[in-house]
C-alpha positions as CSV (number, residue, x, y, z in Angstrom):
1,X,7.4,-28.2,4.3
2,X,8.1,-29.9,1.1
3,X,11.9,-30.0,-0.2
4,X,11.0,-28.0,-3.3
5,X,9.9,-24.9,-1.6
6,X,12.4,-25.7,1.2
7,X,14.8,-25.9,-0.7
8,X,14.1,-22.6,-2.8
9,X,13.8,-20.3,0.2
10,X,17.3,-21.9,1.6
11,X,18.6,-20.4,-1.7
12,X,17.2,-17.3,-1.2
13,X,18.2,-17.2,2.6
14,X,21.7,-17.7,1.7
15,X,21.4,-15.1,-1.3
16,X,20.4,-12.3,1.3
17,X,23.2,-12.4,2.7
18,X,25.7,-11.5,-0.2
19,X,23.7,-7.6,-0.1
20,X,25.1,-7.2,2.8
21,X,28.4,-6.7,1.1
22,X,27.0,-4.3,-2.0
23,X,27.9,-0.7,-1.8
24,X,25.1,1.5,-2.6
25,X,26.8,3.2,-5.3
26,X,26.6,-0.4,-7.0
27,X,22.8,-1.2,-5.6
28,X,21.4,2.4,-7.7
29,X,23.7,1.6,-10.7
30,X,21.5,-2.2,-10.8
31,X,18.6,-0.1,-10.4
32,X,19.2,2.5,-13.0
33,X,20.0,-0.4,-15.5
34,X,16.6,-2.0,-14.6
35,X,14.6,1.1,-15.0
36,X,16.7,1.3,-18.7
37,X,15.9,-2.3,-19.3
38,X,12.0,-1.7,-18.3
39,X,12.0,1.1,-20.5
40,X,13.7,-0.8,-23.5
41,X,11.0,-3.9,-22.8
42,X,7.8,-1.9,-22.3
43,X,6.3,-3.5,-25.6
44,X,7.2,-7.3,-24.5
45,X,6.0,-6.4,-20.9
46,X,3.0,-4.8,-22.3
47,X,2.3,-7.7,-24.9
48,X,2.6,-10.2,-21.3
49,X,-0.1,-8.2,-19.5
50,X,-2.4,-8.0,-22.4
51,X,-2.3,-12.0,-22.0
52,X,-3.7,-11.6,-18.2
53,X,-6.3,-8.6,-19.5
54,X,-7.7,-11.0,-22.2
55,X,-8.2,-13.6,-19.1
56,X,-10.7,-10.7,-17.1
57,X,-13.6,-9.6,-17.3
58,X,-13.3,-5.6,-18.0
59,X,-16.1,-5.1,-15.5
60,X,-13.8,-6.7,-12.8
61,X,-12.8,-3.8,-10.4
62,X,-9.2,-5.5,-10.5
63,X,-9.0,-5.1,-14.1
64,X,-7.8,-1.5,-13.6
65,X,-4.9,-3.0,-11.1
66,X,-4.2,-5.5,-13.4
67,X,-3.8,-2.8,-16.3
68,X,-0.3,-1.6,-17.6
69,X,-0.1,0.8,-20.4
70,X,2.8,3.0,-21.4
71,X,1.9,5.8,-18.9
72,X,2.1,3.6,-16.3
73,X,5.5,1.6,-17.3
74,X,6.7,5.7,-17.6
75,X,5.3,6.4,-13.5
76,X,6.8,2.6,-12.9
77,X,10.3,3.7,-14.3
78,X,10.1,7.2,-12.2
79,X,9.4,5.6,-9.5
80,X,12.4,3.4,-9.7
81,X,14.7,6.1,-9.9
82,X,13.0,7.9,-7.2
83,X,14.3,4.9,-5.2
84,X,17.9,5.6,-6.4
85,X,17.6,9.1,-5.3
86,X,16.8,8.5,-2.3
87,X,19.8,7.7,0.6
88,X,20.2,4.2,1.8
89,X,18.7,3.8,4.8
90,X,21.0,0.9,5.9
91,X,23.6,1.6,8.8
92,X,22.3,4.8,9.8
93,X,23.3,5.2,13.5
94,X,20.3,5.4,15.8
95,X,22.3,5.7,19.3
96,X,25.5,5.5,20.2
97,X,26.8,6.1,24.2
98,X,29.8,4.7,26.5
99,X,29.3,3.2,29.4
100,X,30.8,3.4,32.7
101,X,32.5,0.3,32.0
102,X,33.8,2.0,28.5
103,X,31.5,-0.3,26.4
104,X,30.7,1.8,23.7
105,X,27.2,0.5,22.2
106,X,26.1,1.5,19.0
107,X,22.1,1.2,17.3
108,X,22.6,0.9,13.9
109,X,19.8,0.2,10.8
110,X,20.2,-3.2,9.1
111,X,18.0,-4.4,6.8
112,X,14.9,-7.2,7.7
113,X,16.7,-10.5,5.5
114,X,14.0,-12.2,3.8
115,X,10.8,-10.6,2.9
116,X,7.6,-12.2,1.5
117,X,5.0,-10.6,-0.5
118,X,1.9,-12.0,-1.2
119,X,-0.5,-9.6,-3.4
120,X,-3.1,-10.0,-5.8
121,X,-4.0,-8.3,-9.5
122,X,-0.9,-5.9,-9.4
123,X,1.7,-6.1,-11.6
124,X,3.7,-2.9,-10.8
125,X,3.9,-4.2,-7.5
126,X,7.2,-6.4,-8.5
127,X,9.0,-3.6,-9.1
128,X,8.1,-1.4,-6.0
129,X,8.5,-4.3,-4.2
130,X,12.1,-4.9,-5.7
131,X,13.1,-1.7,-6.3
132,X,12.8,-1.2,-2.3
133,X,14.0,-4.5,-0.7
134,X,17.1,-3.8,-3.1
135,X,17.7,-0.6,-2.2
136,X,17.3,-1.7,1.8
137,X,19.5,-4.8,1.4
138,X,16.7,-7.5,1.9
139,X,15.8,-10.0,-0.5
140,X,12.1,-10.5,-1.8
141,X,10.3,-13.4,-2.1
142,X,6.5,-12.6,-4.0
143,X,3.7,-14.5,-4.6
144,X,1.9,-12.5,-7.4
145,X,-1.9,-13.0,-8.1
146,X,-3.1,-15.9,-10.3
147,X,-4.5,-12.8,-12.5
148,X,-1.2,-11.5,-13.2
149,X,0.9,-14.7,-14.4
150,X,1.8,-13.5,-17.3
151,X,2.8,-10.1,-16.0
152,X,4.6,-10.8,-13.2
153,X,6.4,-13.2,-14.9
154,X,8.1,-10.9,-17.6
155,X,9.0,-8.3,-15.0
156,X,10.8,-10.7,-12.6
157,X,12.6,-12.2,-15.6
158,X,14.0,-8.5,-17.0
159,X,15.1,-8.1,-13.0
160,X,16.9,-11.1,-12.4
161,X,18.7,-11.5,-16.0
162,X,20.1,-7.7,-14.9
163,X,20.9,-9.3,-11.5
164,X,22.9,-12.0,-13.0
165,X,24.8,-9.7,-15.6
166,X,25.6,-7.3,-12.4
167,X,27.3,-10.7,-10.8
168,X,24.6,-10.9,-8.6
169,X,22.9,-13.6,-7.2
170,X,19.4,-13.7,-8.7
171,X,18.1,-15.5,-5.6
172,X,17.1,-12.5,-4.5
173,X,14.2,-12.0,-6.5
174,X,12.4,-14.9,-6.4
175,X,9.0,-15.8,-8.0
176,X,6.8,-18.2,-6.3
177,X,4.8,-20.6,-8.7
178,X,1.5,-20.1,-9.1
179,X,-0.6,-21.9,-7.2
180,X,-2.0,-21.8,-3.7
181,X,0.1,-24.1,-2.2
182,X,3.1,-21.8,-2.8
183,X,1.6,-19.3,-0.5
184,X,0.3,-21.7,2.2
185,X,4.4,-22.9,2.2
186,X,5.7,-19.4,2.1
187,X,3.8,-18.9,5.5
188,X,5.4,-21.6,7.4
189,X,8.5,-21.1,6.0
190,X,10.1,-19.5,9.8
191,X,13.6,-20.7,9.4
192,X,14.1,-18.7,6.4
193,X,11.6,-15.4,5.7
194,X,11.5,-12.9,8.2
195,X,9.0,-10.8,7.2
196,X,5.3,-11.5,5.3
197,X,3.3,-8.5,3.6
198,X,0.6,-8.9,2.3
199,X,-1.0,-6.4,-0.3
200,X,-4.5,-6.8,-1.2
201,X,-8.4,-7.1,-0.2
202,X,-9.6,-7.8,3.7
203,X,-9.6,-11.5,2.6
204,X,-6.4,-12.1,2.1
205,X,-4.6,-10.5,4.8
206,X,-7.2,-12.1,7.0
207,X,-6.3,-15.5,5.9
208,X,-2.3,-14.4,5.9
209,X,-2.5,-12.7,9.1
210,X,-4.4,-16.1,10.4
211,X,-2.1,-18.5,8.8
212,X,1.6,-16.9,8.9
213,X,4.2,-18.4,11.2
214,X,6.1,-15.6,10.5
215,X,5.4,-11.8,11.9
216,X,3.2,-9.9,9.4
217,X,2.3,-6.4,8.6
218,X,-1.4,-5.6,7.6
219,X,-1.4,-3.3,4.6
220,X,-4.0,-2.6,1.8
221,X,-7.8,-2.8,3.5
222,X,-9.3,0.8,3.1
223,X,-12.7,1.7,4.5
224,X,-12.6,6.0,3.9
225,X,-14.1,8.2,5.0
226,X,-14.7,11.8,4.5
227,X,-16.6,14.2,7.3
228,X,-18.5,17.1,5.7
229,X,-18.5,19.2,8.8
230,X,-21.1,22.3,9.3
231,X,-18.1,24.4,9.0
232,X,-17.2,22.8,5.6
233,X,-16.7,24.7,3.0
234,X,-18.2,23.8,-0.4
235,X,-15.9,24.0,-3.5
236,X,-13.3,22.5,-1.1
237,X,-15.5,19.8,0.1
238,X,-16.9,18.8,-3.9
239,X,-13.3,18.8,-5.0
240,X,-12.1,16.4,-2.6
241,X,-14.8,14.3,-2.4
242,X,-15.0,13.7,-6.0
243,X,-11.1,13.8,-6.3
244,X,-11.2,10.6,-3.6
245,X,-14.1,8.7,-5.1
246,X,-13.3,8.7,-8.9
247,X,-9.7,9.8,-9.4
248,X,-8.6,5.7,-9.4
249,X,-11.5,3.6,-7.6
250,X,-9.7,0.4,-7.4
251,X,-7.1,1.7,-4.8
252,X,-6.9,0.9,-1.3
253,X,-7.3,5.0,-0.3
254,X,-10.1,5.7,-3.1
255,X,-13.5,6.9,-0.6
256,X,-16.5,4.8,0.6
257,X,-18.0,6.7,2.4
258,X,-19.3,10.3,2.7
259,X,-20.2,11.7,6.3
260,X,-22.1,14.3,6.4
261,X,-23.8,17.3,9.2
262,X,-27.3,16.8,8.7
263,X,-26.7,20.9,8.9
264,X,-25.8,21.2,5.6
265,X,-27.9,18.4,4.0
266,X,-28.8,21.3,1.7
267,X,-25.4,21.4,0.2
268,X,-25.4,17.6,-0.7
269,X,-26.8,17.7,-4.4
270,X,-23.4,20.0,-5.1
271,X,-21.2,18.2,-2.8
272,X,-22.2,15.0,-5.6
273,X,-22.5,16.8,-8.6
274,X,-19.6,15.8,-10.3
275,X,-20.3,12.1,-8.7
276,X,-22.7,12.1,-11.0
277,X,-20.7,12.8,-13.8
278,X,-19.1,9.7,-13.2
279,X,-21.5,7.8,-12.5
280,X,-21.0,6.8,-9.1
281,X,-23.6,5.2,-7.7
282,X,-24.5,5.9,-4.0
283,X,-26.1,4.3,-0.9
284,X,-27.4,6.9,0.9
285,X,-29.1,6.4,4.1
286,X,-32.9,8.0,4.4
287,X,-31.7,11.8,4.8
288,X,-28.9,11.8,2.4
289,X,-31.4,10.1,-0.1
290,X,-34.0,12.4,0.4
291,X,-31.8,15.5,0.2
292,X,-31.0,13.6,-3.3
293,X,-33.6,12.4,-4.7
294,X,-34.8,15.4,-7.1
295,X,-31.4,16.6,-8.1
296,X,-29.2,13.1,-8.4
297,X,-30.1,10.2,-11.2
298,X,-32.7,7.7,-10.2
299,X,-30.7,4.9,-11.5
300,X,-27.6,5.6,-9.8
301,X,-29.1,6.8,-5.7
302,X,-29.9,4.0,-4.1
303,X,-30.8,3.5,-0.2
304,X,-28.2,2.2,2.2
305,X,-28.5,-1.1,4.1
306,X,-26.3,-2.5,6.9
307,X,-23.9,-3.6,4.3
308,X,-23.5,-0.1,2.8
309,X,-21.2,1.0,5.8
310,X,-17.4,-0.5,6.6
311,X,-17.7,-1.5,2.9
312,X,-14.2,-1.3,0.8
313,X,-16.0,-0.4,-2.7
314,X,-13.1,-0.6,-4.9
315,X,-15.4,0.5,-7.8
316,X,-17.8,3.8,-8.5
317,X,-19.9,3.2,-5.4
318,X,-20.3,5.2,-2.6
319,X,-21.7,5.5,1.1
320,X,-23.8,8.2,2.3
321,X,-24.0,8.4,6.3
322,X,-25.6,11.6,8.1
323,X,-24.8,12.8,11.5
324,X,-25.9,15.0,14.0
325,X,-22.7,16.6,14.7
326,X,-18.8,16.2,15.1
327,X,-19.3,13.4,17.8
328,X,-21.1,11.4,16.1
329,X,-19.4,11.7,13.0
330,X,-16.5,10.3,14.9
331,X,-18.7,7.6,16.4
332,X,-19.3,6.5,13.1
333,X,-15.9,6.0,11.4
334,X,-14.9,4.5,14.3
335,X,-17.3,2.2,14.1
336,X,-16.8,1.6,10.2
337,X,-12.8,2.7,9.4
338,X,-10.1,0.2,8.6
339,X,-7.9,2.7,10.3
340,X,-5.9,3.5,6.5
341,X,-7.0,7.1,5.4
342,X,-10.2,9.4,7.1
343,X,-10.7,12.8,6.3
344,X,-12.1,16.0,7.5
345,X,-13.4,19.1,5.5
346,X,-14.2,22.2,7.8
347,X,-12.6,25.9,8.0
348,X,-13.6,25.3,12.2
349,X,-10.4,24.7,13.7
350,X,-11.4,23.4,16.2
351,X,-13.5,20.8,15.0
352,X,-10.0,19.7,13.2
353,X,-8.1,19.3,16.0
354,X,-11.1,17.2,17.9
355,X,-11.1,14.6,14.6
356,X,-7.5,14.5,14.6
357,X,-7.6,13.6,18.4
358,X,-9.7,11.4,18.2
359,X,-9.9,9.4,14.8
360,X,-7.5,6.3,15.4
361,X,-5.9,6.3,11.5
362,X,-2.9,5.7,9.6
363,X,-3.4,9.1,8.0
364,X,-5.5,12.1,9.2
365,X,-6.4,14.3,6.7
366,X,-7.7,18.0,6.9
367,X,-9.4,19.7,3.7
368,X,-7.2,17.2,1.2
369,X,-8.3,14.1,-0.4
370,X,-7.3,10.7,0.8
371,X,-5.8,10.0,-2.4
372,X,-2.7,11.4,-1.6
373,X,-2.2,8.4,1.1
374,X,0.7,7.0,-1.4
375,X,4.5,6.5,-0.7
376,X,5.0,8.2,-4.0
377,X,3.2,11.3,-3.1
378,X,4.6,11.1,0.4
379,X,8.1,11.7,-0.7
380,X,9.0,8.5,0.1
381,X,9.7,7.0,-3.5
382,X,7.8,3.6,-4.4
383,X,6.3,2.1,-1.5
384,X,5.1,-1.5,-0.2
385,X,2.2,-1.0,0.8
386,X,0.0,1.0,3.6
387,X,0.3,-0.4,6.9
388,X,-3.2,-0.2,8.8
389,X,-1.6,-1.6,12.3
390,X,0.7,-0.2,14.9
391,X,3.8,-2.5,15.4
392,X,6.7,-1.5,13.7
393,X,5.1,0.7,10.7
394,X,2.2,2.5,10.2
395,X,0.6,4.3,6.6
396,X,2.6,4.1,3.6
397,X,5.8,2.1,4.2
398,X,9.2,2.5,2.1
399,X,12.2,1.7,2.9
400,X,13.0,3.0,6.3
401,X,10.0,0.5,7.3
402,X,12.1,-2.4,5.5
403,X,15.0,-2.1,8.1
404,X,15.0,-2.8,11.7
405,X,18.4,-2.8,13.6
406,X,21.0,-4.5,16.1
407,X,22.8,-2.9,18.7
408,X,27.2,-3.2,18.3
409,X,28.9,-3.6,21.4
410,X,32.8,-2.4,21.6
411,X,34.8,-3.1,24.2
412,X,38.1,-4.0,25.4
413,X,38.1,-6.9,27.7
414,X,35.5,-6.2,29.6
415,X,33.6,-9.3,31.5
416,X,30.6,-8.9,33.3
């Protein structure tokens, strides 16, 4: 490691350590004043992102990520202060029991230290990020997407010029620069991180998971599915179908594909009629496509190839996959998921307790779009992304996923 970056994650190291001594009353009122701040600065913020918009192509499915606008500096600033609502989640006593030996041992919450970020196009990431590592005592370390320079770098500069004025060290919100070899540091950087997350396409958190020295949660890749079973019923089945394929198609829980019983094959031209609308265009293997073919626009069906399923769109494109009953609708996402978000749409409840059962994701859902897979909408406040793995976390993680904890050990002379 070179003594630049080493150097810089010493100084955050040592930085993390001086939460431990905040009182939460003191961590919300930093908050508040950032959320105040943000809401003071939207025009300079918003002036900084237009610099990285100009830089994209506006067909780039990223642009949306990349895009703030007042709205969203509003839902940036609400989320914030969802954070403060919510209790800390440090020092919350897991266990406690005496021994025969009168040890008394205590399991308590603490947060994880140091924890990196790397994430592409998303500029209201900083602040979840922040907002949630300050809240659960950790510092943050990101690495922000060369798309988002200019962004990222106005939002880390309103937080840490509040950290300083609050007497705190800004250390604790640190910026990498921007350029690869930042990132490729950050990973071997063992002695001083203690967590990595990344947030963004399969690529990336292949190459982090790959690369990292240091442990790593997989969040972001989505591959959804929704299962129109023969039992499905159809205003319920168009609503959330459209509602999970067009309400934001750049996010990680937007749907990619549609499974359907080749049962109700009939229902299909409604099912996509609002698709349409849209104009979503779809890869529909040969039933799907022949069920559509006379009611759905010519320019927008096309047929499905092998690289049509266990695709992660991120843009108005959609799968079509028909099956021959519940079984091999679940054969087939388990084939194709990502394990993030799958759902199910059937009044049989039956078949709804078999897909739970059986379908190995994050989130289950029954009759409800995969959109809501969100920390936000989860009651959870902000969140840090949606971990797709087992270990630790799993689906959207917030700030009881940000602390692990350390057993406390009383005694009174005791010697073993």
């Amino acid at each position: 490691m070179d003594d630049y970056h080493q150097n810089m994650f010493q100084l955050v190291a040592e930085a993390s350590r001086s939460l431990n001594l905040l009182e939460e009353k003191e961590i919300n009122a930093i908050l508040e004043a950032i959320a105040k701040e943000t809401e003071s600065k939207m025009h300079y913020i918003l002036s900084e992102n237009l610099k990285d918009l100009q830089r994209m192509d506006i067909s780039n499915p990223k642009y949306d990520r990349l895009l703030l606008n007042e709205q969203r500096i509003s839902d940036i600033v609400k989320d914030i202060r969802n954070v403060i609502s919510l209790p800390s989640p440090i020092g919350k006593q897991l266990m406690e029991k005496t021994l025969p030996n009168g040890l008394n041992i205590t399991k308590k919450t603490v947060p994880f230290g140091v924890v990196g970020i790397i994430y592409e196009a998303r500029p209201n990431v900083s602040f979840d990020v922040f907002s949630l590592c300050f809240k659960s005592g950790n510092a943050c370390i990101l690495k922000g997407g060369s798309d988002a320079r200019f962004s990222n770098e106005a939002i880390i500069d309103i937080i840490r010029n509040l950290l300083d004025e609050h007497d705190v060290n800004p250390n604790v919100c640190t910026l990498l620069p921007n350029d690869r070899g930042a990132t490729d540091e950050l990973l071997k950087a063992r002695d001083y991180v203690d967590l990595i997350i990344p947030r963004g396409g399969k690529e990336l958190i292949n190459f982090v998971r790959d690369n990292s020295r240091i442990p790593v949660i997989e969040t972001g890749a989505g591959v959804c599915h929704t299962y129109f079973h023969k039992e499905g019923d159809v205003k319920k089945g168009k609503d959330i179908i459209t509602n999970a394929k067009t309400r934001k198609v750049s996010v990680c829980n937007s749907l990619d594909c549609l499974v359907i019983d080749k049962d109700r094959l009939e229902d299909l031209p409604m099912l996509c009629e609002d698709l349409e609308k849209k104009n979503v265009i779809i890869y529909a293997d040969k039933y799907s496509f022949d069920a559509l073919f006379q009611f759905y626009s010519f320019d927008l069906l096309k047929k499905a190839d092998d690289d049509s399923f266990g695709t992660e769109f991120l843009d108005y494109k959609m799968a079509i996959k028909t099956v021959s009953g519940i079984e091999d609708a679940i054969k087939h996402i388990t084939a194709y998921s990502s394990k993030h978000s799958e759902a199910i749409v059937s009044e049989d409840k039956n078949a709804i307790k078999l897909f739970e059962a059986m379908i190995d994701a994050a989130c289950i859902y029954a009759n409800a779009s995969t959109a809501f897979t969100d920390g936000s909408q989860f009651g959870l406040g902000a969140e840090i992304g949606i971990s797709t793995q087992k270990m630790h976390a799993r689906g959207p993680m917030a700030l009881d996923e940000l602390c692990t904890y350390k057993w406390i050990i009383e005694g009174d002379g005791q010697i073993r």
